[in-house]
C-alpha positions in Angstrom: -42.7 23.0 30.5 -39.5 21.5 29.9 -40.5 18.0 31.6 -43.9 18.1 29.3 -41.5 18.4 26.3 -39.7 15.4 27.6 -42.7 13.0 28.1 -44.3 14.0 24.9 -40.7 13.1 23.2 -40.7 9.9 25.0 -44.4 8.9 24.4 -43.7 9.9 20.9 -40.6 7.7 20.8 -42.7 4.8 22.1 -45.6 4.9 19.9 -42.7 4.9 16.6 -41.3 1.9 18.3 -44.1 0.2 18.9 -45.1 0.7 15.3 -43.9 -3.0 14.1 -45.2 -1.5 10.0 -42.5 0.9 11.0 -40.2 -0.5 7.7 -37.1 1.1 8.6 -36.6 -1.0 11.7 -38.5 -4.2 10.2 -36.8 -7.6 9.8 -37.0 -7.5 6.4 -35.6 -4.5 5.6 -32.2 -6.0 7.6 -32.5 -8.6 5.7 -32.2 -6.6 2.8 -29.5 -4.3 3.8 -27.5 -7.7 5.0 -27.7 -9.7 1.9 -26.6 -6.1 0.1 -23.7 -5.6 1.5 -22.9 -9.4 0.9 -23.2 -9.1 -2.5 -22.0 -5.7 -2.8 -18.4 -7.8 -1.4 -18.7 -10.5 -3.6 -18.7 -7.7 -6.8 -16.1 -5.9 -5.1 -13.1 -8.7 -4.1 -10.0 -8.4 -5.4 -9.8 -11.5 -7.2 -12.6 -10.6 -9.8 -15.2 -13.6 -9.6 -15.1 -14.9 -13.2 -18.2 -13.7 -15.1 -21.0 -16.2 -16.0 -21.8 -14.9 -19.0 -24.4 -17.7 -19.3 -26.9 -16.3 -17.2 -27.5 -13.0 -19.4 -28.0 -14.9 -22.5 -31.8 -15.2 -23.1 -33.4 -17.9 -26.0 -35.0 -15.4 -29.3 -33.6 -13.2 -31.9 -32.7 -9.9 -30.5 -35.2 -7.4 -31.2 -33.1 -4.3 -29.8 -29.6 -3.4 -30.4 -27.9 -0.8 -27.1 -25.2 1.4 -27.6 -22.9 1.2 -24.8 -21.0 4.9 -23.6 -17.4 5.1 -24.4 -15.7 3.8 -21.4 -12.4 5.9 -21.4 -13.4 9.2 -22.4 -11.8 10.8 -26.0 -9.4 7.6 -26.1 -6.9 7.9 -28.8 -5.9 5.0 -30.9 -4.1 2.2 -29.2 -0.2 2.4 -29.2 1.1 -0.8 -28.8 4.1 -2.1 -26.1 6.0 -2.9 -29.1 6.6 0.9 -29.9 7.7 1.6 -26.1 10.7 4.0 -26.5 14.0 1.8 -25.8 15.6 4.2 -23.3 13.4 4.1 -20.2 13.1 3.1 -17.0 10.1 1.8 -13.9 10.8 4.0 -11.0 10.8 2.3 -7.3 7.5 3.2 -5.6 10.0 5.3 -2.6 10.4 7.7 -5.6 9.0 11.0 -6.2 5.5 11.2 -7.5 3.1 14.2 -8.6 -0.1 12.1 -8.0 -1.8 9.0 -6.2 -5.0 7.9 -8.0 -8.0 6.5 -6.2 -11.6 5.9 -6.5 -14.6 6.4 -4.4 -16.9 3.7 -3.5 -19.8 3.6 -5.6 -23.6 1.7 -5.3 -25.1 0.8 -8.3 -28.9 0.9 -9.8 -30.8 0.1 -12.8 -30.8 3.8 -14.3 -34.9 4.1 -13.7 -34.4 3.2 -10.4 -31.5 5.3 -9.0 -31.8 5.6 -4.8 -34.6 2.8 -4.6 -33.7 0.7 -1.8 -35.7 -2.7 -3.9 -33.2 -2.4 -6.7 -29.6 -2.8 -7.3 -27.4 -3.3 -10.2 -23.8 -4.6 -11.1 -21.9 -2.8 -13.5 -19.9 -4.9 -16.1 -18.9 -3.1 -18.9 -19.3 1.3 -19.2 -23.2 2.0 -18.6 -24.7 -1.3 -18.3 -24.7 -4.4 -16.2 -26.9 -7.0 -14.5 -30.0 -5.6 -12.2 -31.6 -7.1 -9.6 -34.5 -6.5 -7.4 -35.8 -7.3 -3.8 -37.6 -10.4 -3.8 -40.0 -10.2 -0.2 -40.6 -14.0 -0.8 -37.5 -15.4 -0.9 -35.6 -12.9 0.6 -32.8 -12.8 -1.7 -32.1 -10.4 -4.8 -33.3 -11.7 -7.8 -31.8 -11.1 -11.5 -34.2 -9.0 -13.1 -32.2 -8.5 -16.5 -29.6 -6.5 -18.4 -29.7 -2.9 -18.8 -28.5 0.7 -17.9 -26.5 1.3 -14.8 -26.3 4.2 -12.7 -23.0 4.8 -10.3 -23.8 6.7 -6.9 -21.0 7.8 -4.8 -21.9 6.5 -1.5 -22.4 10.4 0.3 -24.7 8.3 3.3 -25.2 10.4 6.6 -24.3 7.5 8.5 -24.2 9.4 12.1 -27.8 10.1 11.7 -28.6 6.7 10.9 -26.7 5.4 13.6 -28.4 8.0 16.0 -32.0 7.3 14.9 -31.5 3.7 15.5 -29.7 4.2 19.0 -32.4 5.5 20.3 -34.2 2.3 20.1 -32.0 0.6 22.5 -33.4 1.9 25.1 -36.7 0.1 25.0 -36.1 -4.1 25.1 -38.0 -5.2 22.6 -36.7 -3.3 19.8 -33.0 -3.4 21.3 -31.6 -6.3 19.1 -33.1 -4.9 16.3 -31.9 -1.8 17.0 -28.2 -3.0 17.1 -28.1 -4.9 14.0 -29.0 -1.6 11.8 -26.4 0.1 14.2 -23.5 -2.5 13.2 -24.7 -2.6 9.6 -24.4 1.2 9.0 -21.3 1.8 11.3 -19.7 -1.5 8.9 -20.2 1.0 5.9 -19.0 3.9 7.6 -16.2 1.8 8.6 -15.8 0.7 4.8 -16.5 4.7 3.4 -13.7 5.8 6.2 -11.1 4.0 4.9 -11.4 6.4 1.2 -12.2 9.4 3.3 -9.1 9.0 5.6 -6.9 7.7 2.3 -7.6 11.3 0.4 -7.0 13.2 3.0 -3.7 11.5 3.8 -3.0 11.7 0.1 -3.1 15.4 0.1 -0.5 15.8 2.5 1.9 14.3 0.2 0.6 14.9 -2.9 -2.3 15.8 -5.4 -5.0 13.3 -5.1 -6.5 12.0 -8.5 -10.1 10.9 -8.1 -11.8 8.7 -10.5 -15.7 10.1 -10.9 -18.5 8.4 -12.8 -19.3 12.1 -14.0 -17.9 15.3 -13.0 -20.7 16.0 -11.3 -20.4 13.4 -8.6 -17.3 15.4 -7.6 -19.6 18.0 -6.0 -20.9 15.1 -3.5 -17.8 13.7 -2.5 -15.7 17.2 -1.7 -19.4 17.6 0.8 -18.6 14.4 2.5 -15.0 15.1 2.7 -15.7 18.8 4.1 -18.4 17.7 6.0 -15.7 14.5 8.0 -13.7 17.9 8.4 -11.3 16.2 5.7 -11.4 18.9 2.6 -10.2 18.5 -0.2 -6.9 21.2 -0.8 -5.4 19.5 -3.8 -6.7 17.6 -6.1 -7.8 16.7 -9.4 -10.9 14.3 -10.8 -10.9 11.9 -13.3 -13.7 10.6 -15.2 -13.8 6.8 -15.6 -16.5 3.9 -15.1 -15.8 1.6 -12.2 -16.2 -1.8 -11.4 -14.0 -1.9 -7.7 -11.3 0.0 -6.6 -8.5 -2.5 -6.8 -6.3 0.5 -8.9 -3.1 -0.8 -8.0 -4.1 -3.8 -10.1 -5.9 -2.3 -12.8 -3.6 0.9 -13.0 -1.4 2.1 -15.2 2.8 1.1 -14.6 3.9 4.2 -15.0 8.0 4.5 -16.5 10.5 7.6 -17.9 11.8 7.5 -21.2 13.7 10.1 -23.7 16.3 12.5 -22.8 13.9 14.5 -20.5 12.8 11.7 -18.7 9.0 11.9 -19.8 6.1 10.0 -18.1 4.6 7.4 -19.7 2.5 4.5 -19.1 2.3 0.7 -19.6 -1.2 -0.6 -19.7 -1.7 -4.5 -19.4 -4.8 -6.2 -19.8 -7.0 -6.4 -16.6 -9.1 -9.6 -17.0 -12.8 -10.0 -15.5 -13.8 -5.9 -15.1 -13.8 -4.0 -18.4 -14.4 -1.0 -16.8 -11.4 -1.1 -14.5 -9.6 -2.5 -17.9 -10.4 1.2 -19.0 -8.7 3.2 -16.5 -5.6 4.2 -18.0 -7.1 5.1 -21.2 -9.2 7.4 -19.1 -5.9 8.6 -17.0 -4.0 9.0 -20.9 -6.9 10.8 -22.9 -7.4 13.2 -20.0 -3.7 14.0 -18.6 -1.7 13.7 -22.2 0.2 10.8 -20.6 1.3 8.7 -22.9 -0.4 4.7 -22.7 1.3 1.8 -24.4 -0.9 -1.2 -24.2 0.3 -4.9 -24.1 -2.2 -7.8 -24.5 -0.4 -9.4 -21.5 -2.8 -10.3 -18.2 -1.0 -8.8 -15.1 -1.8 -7.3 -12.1 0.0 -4.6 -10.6 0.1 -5.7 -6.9 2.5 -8.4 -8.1 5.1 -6.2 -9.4 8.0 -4.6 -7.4 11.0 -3.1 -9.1 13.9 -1.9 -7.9 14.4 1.4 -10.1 17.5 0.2 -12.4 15.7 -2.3 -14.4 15.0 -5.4 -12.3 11.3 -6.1 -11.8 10.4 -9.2 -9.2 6.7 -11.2 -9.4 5.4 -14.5 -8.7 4.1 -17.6 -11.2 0.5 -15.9 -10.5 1.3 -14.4 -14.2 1.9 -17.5 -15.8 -1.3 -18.5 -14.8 -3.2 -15.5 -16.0 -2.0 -16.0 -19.5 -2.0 -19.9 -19.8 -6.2 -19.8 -20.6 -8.1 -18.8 -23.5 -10.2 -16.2 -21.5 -9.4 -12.9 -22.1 -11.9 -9.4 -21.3 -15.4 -9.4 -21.0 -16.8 -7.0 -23.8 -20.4 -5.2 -24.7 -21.8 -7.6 -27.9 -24.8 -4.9 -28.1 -27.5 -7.7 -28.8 -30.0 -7.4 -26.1 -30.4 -11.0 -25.8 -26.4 -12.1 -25.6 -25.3 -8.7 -24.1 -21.9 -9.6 -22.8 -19.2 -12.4 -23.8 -15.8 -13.0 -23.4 -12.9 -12.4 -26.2 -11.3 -15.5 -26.8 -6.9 -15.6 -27.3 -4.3 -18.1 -28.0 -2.7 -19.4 -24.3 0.8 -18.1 -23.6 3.6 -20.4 -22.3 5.7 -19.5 -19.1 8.3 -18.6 -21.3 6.5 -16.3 -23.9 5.3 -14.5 -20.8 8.6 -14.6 -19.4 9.9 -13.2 -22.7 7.0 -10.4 -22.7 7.8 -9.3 -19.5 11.2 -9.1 -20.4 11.4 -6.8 -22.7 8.9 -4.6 -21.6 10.2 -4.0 -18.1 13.7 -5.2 -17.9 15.3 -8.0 -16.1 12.2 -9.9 -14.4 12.8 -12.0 -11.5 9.5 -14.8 -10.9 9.1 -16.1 -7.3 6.4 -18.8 -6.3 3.6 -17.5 -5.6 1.3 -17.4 -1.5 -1.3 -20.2 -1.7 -2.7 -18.4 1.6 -3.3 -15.0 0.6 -7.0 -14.0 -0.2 -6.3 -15.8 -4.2 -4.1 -13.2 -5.5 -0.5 -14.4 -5.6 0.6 -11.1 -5.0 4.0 -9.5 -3.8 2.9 -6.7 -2.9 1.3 -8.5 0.8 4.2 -9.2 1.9 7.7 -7.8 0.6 8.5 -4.1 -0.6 11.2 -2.1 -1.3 12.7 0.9 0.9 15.6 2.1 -1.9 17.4 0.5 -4.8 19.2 -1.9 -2.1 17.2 -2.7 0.4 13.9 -4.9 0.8 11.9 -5.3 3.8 9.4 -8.1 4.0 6.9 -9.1 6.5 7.7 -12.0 8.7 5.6 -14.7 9.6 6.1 -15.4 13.6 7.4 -18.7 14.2 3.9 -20.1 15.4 2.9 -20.4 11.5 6.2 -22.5 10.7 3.8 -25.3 9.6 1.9 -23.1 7.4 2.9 -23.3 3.4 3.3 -19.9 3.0 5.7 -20.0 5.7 8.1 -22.1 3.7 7.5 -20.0 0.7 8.2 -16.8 2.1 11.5 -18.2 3.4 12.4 -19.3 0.5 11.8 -16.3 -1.9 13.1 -14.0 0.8 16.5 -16.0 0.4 16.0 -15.9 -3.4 15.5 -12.2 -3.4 18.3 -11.7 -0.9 20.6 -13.8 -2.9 20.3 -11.6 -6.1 22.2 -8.6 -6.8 21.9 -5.1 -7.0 22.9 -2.5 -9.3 26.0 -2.0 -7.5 26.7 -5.5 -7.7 26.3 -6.5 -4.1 23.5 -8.1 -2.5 20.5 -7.2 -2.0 20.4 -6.4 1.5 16.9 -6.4 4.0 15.0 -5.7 7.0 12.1 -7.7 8.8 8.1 -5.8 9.5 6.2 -7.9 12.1 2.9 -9.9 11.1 -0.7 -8.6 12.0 -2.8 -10.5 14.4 -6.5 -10.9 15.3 -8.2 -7.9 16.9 -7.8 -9.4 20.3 -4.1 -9.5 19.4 -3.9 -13.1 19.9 -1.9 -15.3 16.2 -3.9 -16.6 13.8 -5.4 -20.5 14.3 -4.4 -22.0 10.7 -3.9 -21.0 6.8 -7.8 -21.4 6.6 -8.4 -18.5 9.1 -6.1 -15.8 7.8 -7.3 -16.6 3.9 -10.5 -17.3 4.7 -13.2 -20.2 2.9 -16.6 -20.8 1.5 -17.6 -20.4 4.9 -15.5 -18.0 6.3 -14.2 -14.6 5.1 -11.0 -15.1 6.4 -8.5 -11.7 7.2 -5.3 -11.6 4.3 -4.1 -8.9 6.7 -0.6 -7.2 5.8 1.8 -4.2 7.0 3.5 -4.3 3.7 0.7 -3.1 2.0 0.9 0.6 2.4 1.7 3.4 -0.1 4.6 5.4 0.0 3.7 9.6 -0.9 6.8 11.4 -0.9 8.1 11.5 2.6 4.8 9.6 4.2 3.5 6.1 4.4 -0.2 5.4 4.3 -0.6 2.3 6.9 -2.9 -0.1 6.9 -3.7 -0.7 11.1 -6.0 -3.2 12.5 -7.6 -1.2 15.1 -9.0 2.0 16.0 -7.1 5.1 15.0 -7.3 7.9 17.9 -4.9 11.2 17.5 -3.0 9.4 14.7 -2.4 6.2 16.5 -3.8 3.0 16.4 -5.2 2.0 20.4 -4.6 -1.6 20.7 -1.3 -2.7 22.3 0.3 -4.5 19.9 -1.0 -2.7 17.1 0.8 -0.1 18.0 3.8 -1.8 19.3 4.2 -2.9 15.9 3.4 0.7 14.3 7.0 1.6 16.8 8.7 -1.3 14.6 7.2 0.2 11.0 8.9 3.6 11.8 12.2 2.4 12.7 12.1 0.0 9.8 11.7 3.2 7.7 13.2 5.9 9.5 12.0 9.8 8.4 8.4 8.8 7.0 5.3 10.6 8.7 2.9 7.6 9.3 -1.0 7.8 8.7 -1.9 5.0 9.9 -5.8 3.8 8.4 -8.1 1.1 10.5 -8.4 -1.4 7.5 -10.5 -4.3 9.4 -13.4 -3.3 7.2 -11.0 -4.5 4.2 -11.0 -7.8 6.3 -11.7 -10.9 3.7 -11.1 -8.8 0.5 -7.4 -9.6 -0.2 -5.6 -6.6 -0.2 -5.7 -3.1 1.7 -3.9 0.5 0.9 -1.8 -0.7 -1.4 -4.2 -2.3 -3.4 -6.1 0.8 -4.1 -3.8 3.4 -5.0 -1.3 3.9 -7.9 1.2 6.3 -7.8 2.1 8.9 -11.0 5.4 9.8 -10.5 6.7 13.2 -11.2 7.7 15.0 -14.3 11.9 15.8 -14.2 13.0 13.2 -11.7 16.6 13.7 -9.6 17.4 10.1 -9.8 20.0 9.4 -7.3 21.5 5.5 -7.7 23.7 5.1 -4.4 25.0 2.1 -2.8 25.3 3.1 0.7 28.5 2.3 3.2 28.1 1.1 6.3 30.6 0.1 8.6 31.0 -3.9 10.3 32.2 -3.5 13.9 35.8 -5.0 14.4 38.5 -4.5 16.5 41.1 -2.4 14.5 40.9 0.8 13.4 40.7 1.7 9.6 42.3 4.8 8.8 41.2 4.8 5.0 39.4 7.3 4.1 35.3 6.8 3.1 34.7 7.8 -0.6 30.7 8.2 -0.9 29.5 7.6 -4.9 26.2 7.9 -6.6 25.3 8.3 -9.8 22.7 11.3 -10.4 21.1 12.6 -13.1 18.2 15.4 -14.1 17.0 15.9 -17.6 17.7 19.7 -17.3 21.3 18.8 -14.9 23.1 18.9 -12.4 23.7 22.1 -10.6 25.6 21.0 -7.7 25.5 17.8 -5.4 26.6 17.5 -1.6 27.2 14.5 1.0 25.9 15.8 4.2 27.8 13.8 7.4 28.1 14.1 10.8 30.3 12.3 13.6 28.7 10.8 16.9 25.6 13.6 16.5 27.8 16.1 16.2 27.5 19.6 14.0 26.6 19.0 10.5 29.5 19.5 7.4 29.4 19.7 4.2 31.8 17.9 1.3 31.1 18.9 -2.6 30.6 16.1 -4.4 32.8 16.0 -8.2 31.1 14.8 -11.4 33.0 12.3 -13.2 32.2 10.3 -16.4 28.5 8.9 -17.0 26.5 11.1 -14.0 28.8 9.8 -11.6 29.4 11.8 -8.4 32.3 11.5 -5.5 33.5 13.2 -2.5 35.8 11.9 0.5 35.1 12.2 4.0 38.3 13.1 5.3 39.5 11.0 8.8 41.0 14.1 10.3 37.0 14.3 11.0 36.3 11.1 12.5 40.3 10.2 13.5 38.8 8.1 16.2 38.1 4.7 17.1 34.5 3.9 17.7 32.5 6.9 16.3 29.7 6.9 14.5 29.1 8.6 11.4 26.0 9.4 9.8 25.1 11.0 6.1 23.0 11.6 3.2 23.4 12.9 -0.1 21.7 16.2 -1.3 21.5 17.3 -5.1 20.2 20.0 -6.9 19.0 20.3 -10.5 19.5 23.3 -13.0 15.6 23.4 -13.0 15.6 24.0 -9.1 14.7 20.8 -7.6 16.8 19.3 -4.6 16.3 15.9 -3.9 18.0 13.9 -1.4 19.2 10.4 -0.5 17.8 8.9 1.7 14.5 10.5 0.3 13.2 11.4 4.5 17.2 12.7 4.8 14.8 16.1 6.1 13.4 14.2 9.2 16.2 12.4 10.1 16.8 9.1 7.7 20.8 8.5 7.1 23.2 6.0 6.2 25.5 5.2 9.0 28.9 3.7 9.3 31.3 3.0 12.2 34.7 3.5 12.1 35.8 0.4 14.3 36.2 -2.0 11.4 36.8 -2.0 7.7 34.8 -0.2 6.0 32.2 -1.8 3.6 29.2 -2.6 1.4 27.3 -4.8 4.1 26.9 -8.3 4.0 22.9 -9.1 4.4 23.6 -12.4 6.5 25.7 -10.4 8.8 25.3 -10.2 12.2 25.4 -6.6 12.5 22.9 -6.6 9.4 20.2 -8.1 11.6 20.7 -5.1 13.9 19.2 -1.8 13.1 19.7 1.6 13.9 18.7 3.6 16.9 15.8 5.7 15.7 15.2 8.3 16.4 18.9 9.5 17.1 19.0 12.2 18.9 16.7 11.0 21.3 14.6 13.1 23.7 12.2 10.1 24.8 12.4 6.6 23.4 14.6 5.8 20.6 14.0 2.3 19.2 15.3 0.0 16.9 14.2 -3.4 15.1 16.7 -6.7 15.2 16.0 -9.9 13.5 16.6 -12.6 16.5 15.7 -15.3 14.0 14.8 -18.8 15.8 15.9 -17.3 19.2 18.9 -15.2 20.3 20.3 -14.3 23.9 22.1 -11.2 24.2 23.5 -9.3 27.5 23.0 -5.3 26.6 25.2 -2.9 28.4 24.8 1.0 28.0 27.5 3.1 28.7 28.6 7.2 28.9 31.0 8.8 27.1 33.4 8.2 30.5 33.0 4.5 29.8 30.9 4.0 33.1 27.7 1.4 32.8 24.7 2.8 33.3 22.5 0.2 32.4 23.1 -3.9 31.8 20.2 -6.1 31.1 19.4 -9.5 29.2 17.7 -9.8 26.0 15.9 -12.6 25.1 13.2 -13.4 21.9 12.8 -14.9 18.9 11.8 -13.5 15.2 11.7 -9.5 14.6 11.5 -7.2 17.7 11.6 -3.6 18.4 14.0 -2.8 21.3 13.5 0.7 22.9 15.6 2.8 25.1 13.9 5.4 27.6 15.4 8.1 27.0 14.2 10.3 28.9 15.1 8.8 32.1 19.6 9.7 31.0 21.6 12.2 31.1 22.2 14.3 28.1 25.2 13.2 25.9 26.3 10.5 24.0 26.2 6.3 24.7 27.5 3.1 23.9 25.1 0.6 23.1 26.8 -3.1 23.2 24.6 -6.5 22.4 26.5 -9.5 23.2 26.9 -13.4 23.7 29.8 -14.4 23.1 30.3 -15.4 19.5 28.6 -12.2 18.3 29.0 -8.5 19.0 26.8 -5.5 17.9 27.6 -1.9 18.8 25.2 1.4 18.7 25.8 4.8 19.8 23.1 6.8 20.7 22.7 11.0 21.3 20.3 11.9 24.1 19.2 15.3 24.0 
């Protein structure tokens, strides 16, 4: 019986695939589905093609006016940026948030033909956009006129359409067929992955806000999450029209002002997507938050502050605001349904001046020419704390490139300005992704892609920080929360020890490929309501050869709208048992303690330490922000104590991580154009137990196998003669 079922499933099989009327594995239908998902990526690219206004405009008088929906729902009146409250201040993105906002990828229809594979649409302004159908003829989608949209959240069972097309394969002449439905569905599940695997990761960290056409959509996306065995746990949706999901462009720049450091929001004008435009008037009229609204252009993946009032960019914003186009709007004539709002062009210096004095002390860098069109920071330089930046670092086989140049240069720029502390800005290097074979890029033209090529704009830098974990962007598969190509992964090892304590989720982002941008880009953090701000300039200790018997004063200023109840500096010496010091308050929040050297009264220990603090509201908070999971500031006790220089030597060496080690404990150095170092590992007894050479060029990760020593503490020493670096590292 069972072998009857079998044949009368396979002669079944073959009389479906011989049915060539069958239309869901006709040509055509590919076709279709192809030139889709082309256009689908033109509508949805970061850089917002520029509207042709043009081609809705129709000859005649109109003969019926539309009423579009309110975009952002119960909106109150505009409150301009020139009532911003003067005592406020733009937290760094390391800071502590209460929410990430995202969207979910939506399709689009003309709203009478919602679900019709022959139609789609293209939303421009809330409820109505451009429509197009199927044109068998031509093969192309043709404009069909102006009208109602319809957002769908894309809930696709894409395993069952993969699995009813795999079973084609196995009969030739339907097999190529076959395989191009099976790479067109798995490149949207690819795509729909990246916001499945984003929300979940959120949740770990935080609450995840949701942007919704309606409420009701929310019912079909917590389905798809539950049924990718990703529910949703905590989480809140917001309803707002769509045009992408670039949010950390279109989002709101969220500050603290007042004596109980109250959230707030800066809105600037998102040109080329009214809907997006809308976004935080929908966030403001359905949280409370309070939105201040400039008529400035800006995007927020060009802005990186550092928390105390210094906010870095590139030129990109000068060019924004030196036209006379401003947002697309809803006319309500059915014949000239959409048009542009003209303005008055702003000079680099107005902007300048703008900028200015809505976010402090702004710092404007030339902008990537090679970078997907957006000009953007936020692809290759971030900020780990108030001090530090870490950028991504082109290998030298792009030294011809013009980015190359340019990222040199605003790297030294950035590292030659100061800090709140008054002291450089100091810095750490990320590596560079490569091609999926893992092989460099061929030219500027590959990586940012052309008219005839998509290009990659692929970038480390642009993850998310949530609390105490990093969303990543990888560039290959993710298996048991690792990505599984070679130096994908190698380079994961070299994210982690560039910020030491975060949990990584690392997200396969090659569907993002040719769009110009990746996590970063579509996610905007809310940060949380009574901040512990801790402002610390850390020391850290350059290696000499006499011993410094001062002893090490930590400082930070900290503050909490409802106070201070107590604050600590955590230390140990050379991995040893943890101790405690009080700090004392002094005058304007600031807050001391020594670290006695009857502790450390030794030459060549290492001491490690973090500051914990502790509100009257019941909040603790500490510095560094991962302190938990094993993220300190370190010093030796060999030289003279001191803020570090960032052209240092021992600056371009990091720290063993992590340390303890039970396994591997690796670090990242900065060889620059090509170093040679002799490494020697010794025990406590000063016996070497391993010497090797190390030789490379740009930023590597050097590991130590742990688990093939002894338990108990080493000497790690890089040399070569003019230079000398020194590490201890604890193996467990």
């Amino acid at each position: 019986m069972k072998k009857i079922i079998i044949l009368s499933l396979t002669a079944l099989l073959c009389g479906a695939a011989a049915a060539q009327t069958d239309s869901k594995l006709s040509q055509e239908r590919m076709n279709k589905f192809a030139a889709r998902a082309e256009m689908q990526k033109q509508q949805r690219m970061r850089q917002a093609p520029e509207l042709d206004a043009a081609k809705f405009m129709h000859d005649g008088s109109a003969t019926l006016q539309m009423t579009a929906p309110k975009g952002a729902k119960a909106a109150g009146d505009t409150v301009w940026a020139s009532q911003m409250p003067e005592q406020r201040w733009f937290p760094g993105e390391w800071e502590e948030v209460q929410a990430i906002v995202v969207t979910w990828p939506y399709t689009y229809y003309p709203a009478d033909h919602v679900g019709d594979e022959d139609y789609q649409a293209d939303i421009y302004i809330p409820g109505y956009g451009a429509q197009y159908q199927w044109n068998t003829s031509t093969n192309r989608w043709a404009y069909i006129g102006w009208g109602p949209v319809v957002g769908v959240p894309d809930t696709t069972d894409y395993a069952e359409l993969i699995a009813y097309y795999r079973q084609f394969l196995n009969y030739p002449q339907y097999a190529s067929q076959a395989q191009q439905y099976i790479d067109y569905f798995q490149g949207q599940w690819d795509f729909r992955s990246v916001f499945v695997n984003l929300i979940d990761a959120i949740q770990h960290g935080t609450k995840v806000w949701i942007t919704v056409q309606k409420l009701s959509d929310s019912t079909l996306i917590k389905d798809v999450m539950a049924a990718e065995g990703k529910p949703l746990t905590d989480y809140r949706f917001i309803e707002n029209y769509t045009n992408a999901f670039w949010y950390r462009d279109c989002g709101p720049i969220c500050f603290y002002y007042g004596p109980q450091d109250s959230v707030a929001m800066l809105n600037f004008e998102y040109s080329g997507r009214a809907c997006d435009d809308l976004l935080p008037d929908s966030i403001s009229s359905q949280t409370g938050i309070p939105n201040f609204t400039t008529s400035i252009e800006w995007e927020g993946g060009n802005c990186l502050v550092d928390g105390v009032g210094n906010l870095f960019t590139s030129d990109a914003t000068y060019d924004e605001n030196a036209d006379t186009v401003g947002q697309s709007y809803y006319t309500g004539n059915v014949n000239n349904p959409v048009a542009y709002r003209y303005k008055a062009p702003l000079t680099s210096a107005q902007v300048l001046d703008s900028m200015n004095r809505m976010m402090g002390n702004t710092r404007v860098l030339p902008r990537f020419r090679y970078d997907g069109g957006t000009g953007h920071v936020d692809l290759y330089a971030d900020m780990l704390d108030e001090n530090r930046f870490v950028f991504s670092k082109f290998p030298s086989q792009y030294s011809s490139w013009t980015d190359y140049t340019t990222a040199a240069r605003n790297i030294d720029s950035l590292t030659s300005w100061q800090s709140f502390a008054g002291v450089n800005y100091t810095n750490a290097y990320i590596p560079f992704p490569r091609k999926d074979d893992g092989s460099y890029f061929s030219s500027q033209n590959e990586y940012n892609g052309t008219q005839y090529a998509q290009g990659y704009t692929r970038s480390y830098s642009n993850h998310t920080f949530i609390n105490n974990i990093i969303v990543q962007p990888c560039f290959s598969e993710v298996v048991n929360g690792e990505p599984t190509a070679s130096w994908d992964r190698a380079n994961m090892d070299s994210l982690r020890a560039a910020y030491p304590g975060y949990t990584f989720y690392p997200i396969d982002i090659r569907s993002f490929d040719g769009y110009g941008g990746a996590i970063h880009c579509i996610t905007k953090q809310i940060p949380a309501e009574s901040p512990i701000r801790i402002l610390h300039s850390p020391i850290t200790g350059a290696q000499g050869d006499t011993y410094n018997s001062q002893n090490a004063t930590i400082s930070a200023r900290i503050t909490n709208n409802t106070g201070i109840a107590q604050a600590q500096v955590v230390y140990r010496v050379d991995g040893g048992e943890w101790q405690t010091v009080a700090m004392t308050a002094g005058a304007d929040s600031m807050y001391s303690a020594t670290l006695p050297t009857t502790t450390f009264n030794a030459e060549g220990v290492n001491v490690e330490y973090y500051i914990s603090a502790t509100s009257n509201g019941g909040k603790t908070i500490t510095k560094p922000f991962t302190a938990a999971n094993g993220a300190y500031f370190s010093f030796g006790t060999n030289g003279q104590l001191s803020i570090a220089d960032a052209n240092s030597t021992e600056e371009r060496f990091g720290q063993f991580f992590p340390n303890p080690a039970t396994e591997k404990a690796s670090m990242v150095i900065d060889m620059q154009g090509g170093k040679n170092y002799s490494v020697n590992i010794y025990d406590l007894s000063g016996r070497e137990v391993h010497a090797s050479r190390l030789q490379a060029e740009g930023t590597i990760v050097y590991s130590v196998n742990a688990d093939r020593m002894a338990s108990g503490q080493y000497t790690v020493v890089f040399s070569n003669g003019s230079e000398r670096v020194v590490r201890k590292l604890i193996v467990k």
